[in-house]
Each structure stands twice: as structure tokens, then as C-alpha cells.
Steps between C-alpha positions, in 0.01 A plus 500: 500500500149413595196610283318586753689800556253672253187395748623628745636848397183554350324374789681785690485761249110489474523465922406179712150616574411544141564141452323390859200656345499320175524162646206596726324596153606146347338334788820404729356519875844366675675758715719755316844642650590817318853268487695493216503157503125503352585654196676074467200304582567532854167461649299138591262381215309159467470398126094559492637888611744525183201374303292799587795718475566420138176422408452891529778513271453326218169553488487894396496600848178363614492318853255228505519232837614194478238251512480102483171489385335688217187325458262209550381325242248177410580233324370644195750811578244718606619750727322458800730762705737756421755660717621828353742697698511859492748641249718799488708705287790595759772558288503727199413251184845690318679426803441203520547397086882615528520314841394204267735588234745480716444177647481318130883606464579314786357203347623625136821570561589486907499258806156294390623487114545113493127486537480558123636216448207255556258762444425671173647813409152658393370427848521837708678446841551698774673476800788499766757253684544523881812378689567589861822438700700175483277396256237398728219611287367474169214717353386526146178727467372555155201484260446321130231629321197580753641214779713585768688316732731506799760228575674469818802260613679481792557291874249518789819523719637818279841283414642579137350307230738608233286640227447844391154626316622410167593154565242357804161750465490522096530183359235339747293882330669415217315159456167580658445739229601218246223278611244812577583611131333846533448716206801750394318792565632858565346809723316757325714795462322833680430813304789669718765279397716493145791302362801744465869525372707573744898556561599211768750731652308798553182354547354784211325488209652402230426359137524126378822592251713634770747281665397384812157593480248219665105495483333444787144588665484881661221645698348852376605642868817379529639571098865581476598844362660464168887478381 
């Protein structure tokens, strides 16, 4: 009864080296087994690498490295020094606005929704829970407004801690972005994307006054055919 049933048959459908190639394009550098078992997170990654990897996307698909330090300044705030890393559009900016999409339901209505509890409902947030085996991890990656952040808990000696995503990882996000207090901003929606009615069955296009019928963001090459 798992959801992740869905990952993974589309995982297969689209083929395992389809998917090996688009983590190389988010920035992922680990080694990649054409396994299955990738298409579930199966695959080692430090916190600072699932920064960069959803920094690309929720950020319209434009890779910029992580850095510590941005700039130098005097104590009058001049900038003294400035340390701009090269940036790059790696993922296609529609792409990567329904990616986002998607990742707000999960804090809307999903795994992360308790979030909106101690955070404003106008605030725009985007992200996922992470839970591996015997609850040994707990991930919660996600962005509020233009700040991201990646939380990790979990034992040096890889024993259970007993928390999954939703209750370890995202309150400790959950009340960093309480005290950061970032502005509820939303990404800009690209020229190839639109807000359509859709059937929830069928997955076509449909009209608001028909039962069923939901409204959600569609790219321009990937618009259903209609009822």
C-alpha cells in the first residue's frame, strides 16, 4: 500500500537511465546503479548534497554552488569582495515550476502539512519528507519564500531513532523558518506554463463546472488532449 509505488513505476516507465541523467543534470555526483532501488532514494547523500539538489529545484531550474561566503564587507558594509559562482539554467524553467507545484502540496495537503501550522498560510512552501528503513533517518528538504533549507536527524552508529520526516526533520525546519521569517513569496510562473481544469481521473482537460474537475499548473508541451 506504499505511495511510492507511483515513483517507482514511473521511474521504470520513463527507464532508469533517463532518471541517472537527470540527477547528473541536478548536480548529484554520487555513484548511480541503474537499480531499481534508486528510483527510492537509494543512493548516499550528505545534507550540503540535497541542498544543491533541491536548490536546482525550487529555484526554476537554475544550478548555482553552494557557497559559505558571498562577500566581504567593511564595517561601513562596503563590499570589499564578492564571490559569485557561476550559474546555470539546467533544468527547463516549466519543468521545474510544476516540480515546485508539486512539492507545495506536500506541504498543503501531504506528509509536511503540519508545517502550516506555525507558519502562515500566505507563505509559499515547498518541499519533501524523507524516512529510510527502521526509521533511522529523518529528512525534511524544503524552501519558504526565497530560503531554503535542509534538515537532517539521525545516529552516528545508524541505530533507529524513531522519527520519520514529518515528525523529527520538519518541526526543527518548521521552527527555523519561524525565527528566519522570510517573505511569502511565490516563483514566477514561465510563459510555457497555464493553470488548467482538469478531470482527476483521466488526467484531461476539463472545465471548472464539471464534477471532478481540478485546476492545476500544465506545461504548453505536455497539455492533455481534451474530454
Amino acid at each position: 500500500s506504499s505511495y511510492n509505488q507511483a515513483a517507482v513505476r514511473l521511474g521504470m516507465t520513463v527507464g532508469l537511465p533517463a532518471v541517472i541523467n537527470t540527477l547528473r543534470q541536478l548536480g548529484v555526483t554520487a555513484d548511480l546503479k541503474p537499480y531499481p532501488s534508486l528510483l527510492l532514494g537509494a543512493l548516499n547523500q550528505t545534507p550540503m548534497d540535497v541542498l544543491q539538489l533541491y536548490q536546482v529545484m525550487l529555484s526554476g531550474g537554475v544550478r548555482a554552488p553552494l557557497q559559505s561566503i558571498r562577500e566581504v564587507v567593511d564595517a561601513r558594509g562596503r563590499v570589499l569582495q564578492q564571490f559569485a559562482g557561476e550559474r546555470k539554467q539546467v533544468v527547463d524553467p516549466a519543468d521545474a515550476y510544476l516540480l515546485h507545484y508539486g512539492l507545495q502540496q506536500v506541504v498543503r495537503q501531504g506528509t509536511a502539512s503540519s508545517a502550516y501550522q506555525r507558519l502562515p498560510s500566505t507563505m509559499v512552501l515547498a518541499g519533501k519528507t524523507g524516512t529510510t528503513n527502521d526509521l533511522r533517518d529523518s529528512w525534511f528538504a524544503g524552501s519558504a519564500g526565497q530560503l531554503l533549507a535542509v534538515v537532517w536527524l539521525g545516529r552516528d552508529d545508524n541505530r533507529p531513532i524513531g522519527l520519520s520526516g514529518g515528525s523529527g526533520a520538519l518541526p526543527v525546519w518548521t521552527d527555523l523558518m519561524a525565527r528566519l521569517q522570510p517573505a511569502a513569496s511565490a516563483p514566477a510562473m514561465p510563459a510555457a506554463v497555464s493553470w488548467e481544469w482538469l478531470d482527476a481521473d483521466t488526467g484531461r482537460l476539463s472545465a471548472e463546472t464539471c464534477s471532478g474537475a481540478i485546476r492545476v499548473p500544465v506545461s504548453a508541451k505536455s497539455r492533455p488532449q481534451d474530454m
